[in-house]
C-alpha positions as CSV (number, residue, x, y, z in Angstrom):
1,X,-6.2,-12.4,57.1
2,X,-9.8,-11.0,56.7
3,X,-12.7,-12.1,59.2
4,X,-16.3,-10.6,57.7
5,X,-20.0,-11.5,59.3
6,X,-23.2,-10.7,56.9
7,X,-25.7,-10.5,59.2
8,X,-27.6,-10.4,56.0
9,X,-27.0,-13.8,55.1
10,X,-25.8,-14.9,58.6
11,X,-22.6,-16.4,57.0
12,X,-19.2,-15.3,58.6
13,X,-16.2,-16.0,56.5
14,X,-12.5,-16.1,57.1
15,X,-10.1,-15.2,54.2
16,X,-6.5,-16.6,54.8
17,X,-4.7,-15.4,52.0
18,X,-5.6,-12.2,49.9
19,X,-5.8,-12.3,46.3
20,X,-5.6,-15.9,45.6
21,X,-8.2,-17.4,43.4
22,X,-10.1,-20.2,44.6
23,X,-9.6,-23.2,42.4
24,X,-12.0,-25.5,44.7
25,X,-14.4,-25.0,46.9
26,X,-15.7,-28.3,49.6
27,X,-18.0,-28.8,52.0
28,X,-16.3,-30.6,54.5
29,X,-19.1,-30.6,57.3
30,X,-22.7,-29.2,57.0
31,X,-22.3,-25.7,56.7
32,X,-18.7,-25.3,56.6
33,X,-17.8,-24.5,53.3
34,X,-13.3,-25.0,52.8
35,X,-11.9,-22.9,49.5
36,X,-8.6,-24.0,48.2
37,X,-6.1,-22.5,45.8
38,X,-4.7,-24.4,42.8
39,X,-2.4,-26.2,45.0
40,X,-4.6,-27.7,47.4
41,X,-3.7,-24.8,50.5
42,X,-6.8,-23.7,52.2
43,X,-7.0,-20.2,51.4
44,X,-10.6,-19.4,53.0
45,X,-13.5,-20.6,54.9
46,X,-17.1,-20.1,55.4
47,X,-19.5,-20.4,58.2
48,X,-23.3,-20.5,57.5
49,X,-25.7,-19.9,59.9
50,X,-23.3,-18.5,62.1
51,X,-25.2,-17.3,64.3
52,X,-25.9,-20.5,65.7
53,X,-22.6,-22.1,66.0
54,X,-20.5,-19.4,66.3
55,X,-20.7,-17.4,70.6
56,X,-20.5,-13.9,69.3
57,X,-20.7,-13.0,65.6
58,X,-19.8,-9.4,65.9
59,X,-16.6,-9.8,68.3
60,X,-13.2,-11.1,66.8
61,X,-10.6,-11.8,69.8
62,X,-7.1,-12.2,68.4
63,X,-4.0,-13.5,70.2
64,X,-0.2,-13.5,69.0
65,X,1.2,-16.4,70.8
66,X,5.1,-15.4,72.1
C-alpha cells in the first residue's frame, strides 16, 4: 500500500494494490475519486483538496490490529 500527498495539487492518494491497471475510475462523492481493476476490486483512491478534509496531510499513522 502506497499513501502520497502533492501539495502541488493538494490531492492525496491511496494506492491499494501495486501494479494493477485501473480499468474504471468513479467519483463516488465530490472529490473522492474510487479506481477499480478489471474485476470490480478497488485498487486506489483519491482525495482532492485534501487539505481541507483531511487533519494532517503530511502525517500517515498506521496500526496493525493483533
Amino acid at each position: 500500500m502506497k499513501v502520497r500527498y502533492d501539495p502541488k495539487t493538494d490531492t492525496l492518494s491511496v494506492v491499494l494494490k501495486d501494479n494493477t491497471p485501473v480499468h474504471e475510475s468513479d467519483e463516488d462523492k465530490p472529490g473522492v475519486i474510487l479506481d477499480y481493476d478489471k474485476d470490480g476490486n478497488l485498487i486506489a483512491f483519491e482525495i482532492l483538496d485534501a487539505s481541507k478534509r483531511v487533519t494532517d496531510t503530511h502525517k500517515v499513522d498506521f496500526q496493525l490490529a493483533e
